[in-house]
C-alpha positions in Angstrom: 51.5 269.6 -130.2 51.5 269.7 -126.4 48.7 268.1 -124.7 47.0 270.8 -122.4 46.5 269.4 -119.0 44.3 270.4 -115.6 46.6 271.0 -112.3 44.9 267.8 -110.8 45.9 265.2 -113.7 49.2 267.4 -114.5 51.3 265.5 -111.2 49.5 261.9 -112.5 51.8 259.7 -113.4 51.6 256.2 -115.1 53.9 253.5 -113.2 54.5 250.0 -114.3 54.6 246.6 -111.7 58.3 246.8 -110.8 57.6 250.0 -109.9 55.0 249.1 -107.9 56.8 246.3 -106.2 59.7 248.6 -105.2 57.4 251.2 -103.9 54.9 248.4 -101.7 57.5 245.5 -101.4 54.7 243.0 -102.1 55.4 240.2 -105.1 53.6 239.8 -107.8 51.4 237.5 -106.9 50.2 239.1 -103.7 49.1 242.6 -105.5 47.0 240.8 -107.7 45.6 238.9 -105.1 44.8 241.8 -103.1 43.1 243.5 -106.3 41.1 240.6 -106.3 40.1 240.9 -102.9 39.6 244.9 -103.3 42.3 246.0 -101.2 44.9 247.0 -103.3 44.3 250.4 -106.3 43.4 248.3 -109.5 46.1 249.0 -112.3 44.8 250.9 -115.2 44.8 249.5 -118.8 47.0 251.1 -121.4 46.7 249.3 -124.2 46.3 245.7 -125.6 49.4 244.5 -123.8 49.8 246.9 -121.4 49.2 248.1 -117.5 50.2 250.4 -115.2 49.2 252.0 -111.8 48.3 255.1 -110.6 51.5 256.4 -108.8 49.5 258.7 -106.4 46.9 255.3 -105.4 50.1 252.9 -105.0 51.5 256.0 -102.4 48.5 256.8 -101.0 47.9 252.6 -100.1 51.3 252.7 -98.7 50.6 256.2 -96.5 47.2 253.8 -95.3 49.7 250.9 -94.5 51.8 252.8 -92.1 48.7 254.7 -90.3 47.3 251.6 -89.5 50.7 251.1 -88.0 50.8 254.1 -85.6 47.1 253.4 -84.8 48.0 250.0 -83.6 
């Protein structure tokens, strides 16, 4: 049976760190530090074993990155 789902969680999706990467080209290494320092969206925990990101927050960072750009 279908899930039923509101109109603002119905365009979340779930994306994984290589997704993430490809979308911000940051390593590894440097999102987690940037979590750490509270300046990167915090990935969400799907399981035991698994994480993912918000795909809207990783955008939305990256839409911040380049107004910061045209501000400058």
């Amino acid at each position: 049976m279908p899930m039923k789902t509101s109109q603002t969680t119905a365009a979340r999706r779930f994306i994984k760190l290589a997704q993430v990467r490809e979308h911000t080209s940051l390593s590894t290494s440097e999102i987690y530090r940037r979590i750490a320092a509270g300046t990167f969206p915090a990935q969400v925990t799907l399981g035991p074993k698994s994480v993912a990101w918000v795909e809207s927050e990783i955008l939305a960072w990256c839409d911040e990155m380049a107004a910061r750009r045209e501000v400058a």
